[in-house]
N, C-alpha and C positions, 0 to 999 in steps of 0.2 A: 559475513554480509558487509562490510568496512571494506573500503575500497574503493564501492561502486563509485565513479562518475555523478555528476547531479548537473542534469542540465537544468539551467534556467529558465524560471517560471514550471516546472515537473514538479507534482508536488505527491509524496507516496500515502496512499491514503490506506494499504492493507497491504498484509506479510501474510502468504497458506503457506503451510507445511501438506506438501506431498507425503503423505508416507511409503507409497508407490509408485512406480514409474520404469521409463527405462532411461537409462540401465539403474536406476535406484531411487532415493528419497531424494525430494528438492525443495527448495524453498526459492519461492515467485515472490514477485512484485508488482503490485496494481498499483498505477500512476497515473492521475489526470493531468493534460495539458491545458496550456490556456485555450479557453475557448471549450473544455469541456470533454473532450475525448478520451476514452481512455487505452492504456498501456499494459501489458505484460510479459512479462519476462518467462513464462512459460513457452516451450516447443510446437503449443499449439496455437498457440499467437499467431507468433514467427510466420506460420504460414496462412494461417484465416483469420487474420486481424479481429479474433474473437476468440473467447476460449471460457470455461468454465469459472473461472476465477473473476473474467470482467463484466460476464452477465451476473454474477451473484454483489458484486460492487455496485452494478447500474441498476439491479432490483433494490436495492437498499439507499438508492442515490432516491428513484423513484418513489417508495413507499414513504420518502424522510423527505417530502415537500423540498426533493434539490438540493440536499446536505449531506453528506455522510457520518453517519452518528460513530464516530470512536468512542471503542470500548477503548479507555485509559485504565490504568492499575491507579491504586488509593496510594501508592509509594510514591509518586509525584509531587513538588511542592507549586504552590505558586511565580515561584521564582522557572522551576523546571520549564513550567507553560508558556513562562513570558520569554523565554532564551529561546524558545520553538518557532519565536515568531520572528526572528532576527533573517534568515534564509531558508530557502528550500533543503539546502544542506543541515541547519540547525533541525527544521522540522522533521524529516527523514532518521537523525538520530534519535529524537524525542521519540516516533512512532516504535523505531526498534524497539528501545531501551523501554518502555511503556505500555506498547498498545498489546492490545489480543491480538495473539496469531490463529485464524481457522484453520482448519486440519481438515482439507480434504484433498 
């Protein structure tokens, strides 16, 4: 998952693990833009600027009064949180190395 590109102002706010697919298991990426819109990097995006992964993101954007609640791990310090907040690229590592990945 290192590598990706991070465009500015993209900010990753959830990692699914596929366990299936074609041709196999994948791991997506939900991104909100400024302005609110969201991103993914799943096949079914690509073609209906919608897909499983960003309706279950914008239901929980919804239910969460406009926020997204990250699940973080307890292995994070204070210091971790405050480096996350330096770039979209910092924040993006902090969710890898951190957050819950869902699994569908």
């Amino acid at each position: 998952m290192r590598g990706v590109p991070v465009e500015e102002g993209i900010r990753l706010l959830q990692i699914f693990l596929s366990p299936t697919g074609n041709p196999g298991p994948g791991i997506f990426e939900v991104c909100i833009k400024p302005g609110g819109a969201l991103t993914c990097t799943c096949s079914g995006y690509n073609g209906r600027k919608t897909c499983k992964h960003t309706r279950f993101v914008q239901s929980r954007i919804d239910s969460h009064g406009g926020t997204y609640p990250h699940e973080i791990s307890t292995r994070t310090t204070p210091e971790d949180a405050q480096k996350a907040e330096d770039s979209d690229e910092a924040f993006r590592d902090f969710i890898i190395k951190f957050g819950k990945i869902e699994v569908f």
